[in-house]
TIKEBA-701066 format. One line per 3 residues: their letters; for each residue x, y, z of N, C-alpha, C. Coordinates in Angstrom, 3 decimals. Layout:
! TIKEBA-701066
a	X:Y:Z:X:Y:Z:X:Y:Z; ...
END
This chain:
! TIKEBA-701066
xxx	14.172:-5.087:11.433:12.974:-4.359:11.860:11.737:-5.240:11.704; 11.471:-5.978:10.278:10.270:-6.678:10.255:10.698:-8.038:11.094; 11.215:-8.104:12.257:11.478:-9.698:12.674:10.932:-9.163:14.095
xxx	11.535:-7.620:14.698:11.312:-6.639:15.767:9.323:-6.353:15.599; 8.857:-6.035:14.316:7.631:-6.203:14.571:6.992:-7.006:14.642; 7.233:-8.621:14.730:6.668:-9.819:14.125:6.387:-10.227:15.914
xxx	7.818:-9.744:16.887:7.736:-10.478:18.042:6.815:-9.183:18.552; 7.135:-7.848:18.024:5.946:-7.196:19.208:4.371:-7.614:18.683; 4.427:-8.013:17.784:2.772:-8.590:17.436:2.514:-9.806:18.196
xxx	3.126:-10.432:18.489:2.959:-11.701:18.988:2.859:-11.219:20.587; 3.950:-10.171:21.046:3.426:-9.859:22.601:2.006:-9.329:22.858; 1.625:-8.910:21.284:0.328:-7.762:21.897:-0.839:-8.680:21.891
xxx	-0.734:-9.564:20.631:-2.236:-10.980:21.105:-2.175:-11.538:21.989; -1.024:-11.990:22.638:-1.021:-12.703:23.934:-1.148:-12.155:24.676; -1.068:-10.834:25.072:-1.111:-9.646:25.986:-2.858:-9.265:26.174
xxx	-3.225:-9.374:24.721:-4.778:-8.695:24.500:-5.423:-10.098:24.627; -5.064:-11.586:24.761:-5.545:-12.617:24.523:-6.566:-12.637:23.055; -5.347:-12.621:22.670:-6.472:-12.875:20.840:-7.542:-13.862:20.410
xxx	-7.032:-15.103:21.199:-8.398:-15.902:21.057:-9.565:-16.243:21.728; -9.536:-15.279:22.653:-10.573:-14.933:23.400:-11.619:-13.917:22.440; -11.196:-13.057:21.787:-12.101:-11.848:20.916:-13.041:-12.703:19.685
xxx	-14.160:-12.572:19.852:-15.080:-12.620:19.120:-15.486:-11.902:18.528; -16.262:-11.915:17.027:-16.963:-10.971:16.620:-16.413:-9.842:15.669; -16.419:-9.186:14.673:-16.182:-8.824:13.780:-15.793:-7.117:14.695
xxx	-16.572:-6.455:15.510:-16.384:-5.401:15.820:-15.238:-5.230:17.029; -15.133:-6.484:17.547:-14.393:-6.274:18.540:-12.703:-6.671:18.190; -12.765:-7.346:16.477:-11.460:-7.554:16.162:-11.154:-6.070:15.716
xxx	-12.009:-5.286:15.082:-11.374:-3.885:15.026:-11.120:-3.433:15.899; -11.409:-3.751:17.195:-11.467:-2.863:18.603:-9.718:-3.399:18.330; -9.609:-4.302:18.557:-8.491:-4.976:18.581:-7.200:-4.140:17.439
xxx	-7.804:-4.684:16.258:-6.578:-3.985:15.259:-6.831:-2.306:15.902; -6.915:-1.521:15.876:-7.105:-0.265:16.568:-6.143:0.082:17.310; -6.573:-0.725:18.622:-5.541:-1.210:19.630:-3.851:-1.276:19.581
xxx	-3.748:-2.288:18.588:-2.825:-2.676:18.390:-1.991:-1.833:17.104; -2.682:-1.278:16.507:-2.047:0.544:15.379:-1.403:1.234:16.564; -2.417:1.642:17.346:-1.918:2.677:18.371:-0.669:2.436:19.282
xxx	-0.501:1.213:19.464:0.473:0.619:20.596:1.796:0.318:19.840; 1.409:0.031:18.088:2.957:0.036:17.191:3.463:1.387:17.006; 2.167:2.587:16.899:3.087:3.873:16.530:3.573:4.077:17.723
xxx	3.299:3.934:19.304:3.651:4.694:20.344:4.999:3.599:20.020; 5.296:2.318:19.866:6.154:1.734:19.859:7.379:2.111:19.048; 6.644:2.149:17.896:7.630:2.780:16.635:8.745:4.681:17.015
xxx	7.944:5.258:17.681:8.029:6.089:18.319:9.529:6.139:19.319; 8.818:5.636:20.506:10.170:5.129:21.260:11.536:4.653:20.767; 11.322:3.507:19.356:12.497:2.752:18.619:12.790:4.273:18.117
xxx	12.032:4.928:17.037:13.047:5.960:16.940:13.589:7.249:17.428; 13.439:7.644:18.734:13.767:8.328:19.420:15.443:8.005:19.832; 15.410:6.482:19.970:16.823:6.142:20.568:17.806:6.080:19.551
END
């Protein structure tokens, strides 16, 4: 499971282009983002 979240983190910065984000408010925009998109994720994994 923690190897399954390691690669969906890595799809979602490259996806959100992480080193493009500047700025202290817009990395929360970011972590935010990326909470919401692991529970909908987490979600799906345990449904199946």
């Amino acid at each position: 499971m923690k190897a399954l979240c390691q690669e969906l983190k890595s799809l979602v910065m490259s996806i959100l282009g992480y080193g493009q984000w500047k700025g202290r408010q817009n990395l929360n925009l970011l972590i935010d983002d990326y909470q919401q998109k692991v529970t909908i994720f987490t979600k799906k994994v345990e449904s199946k």
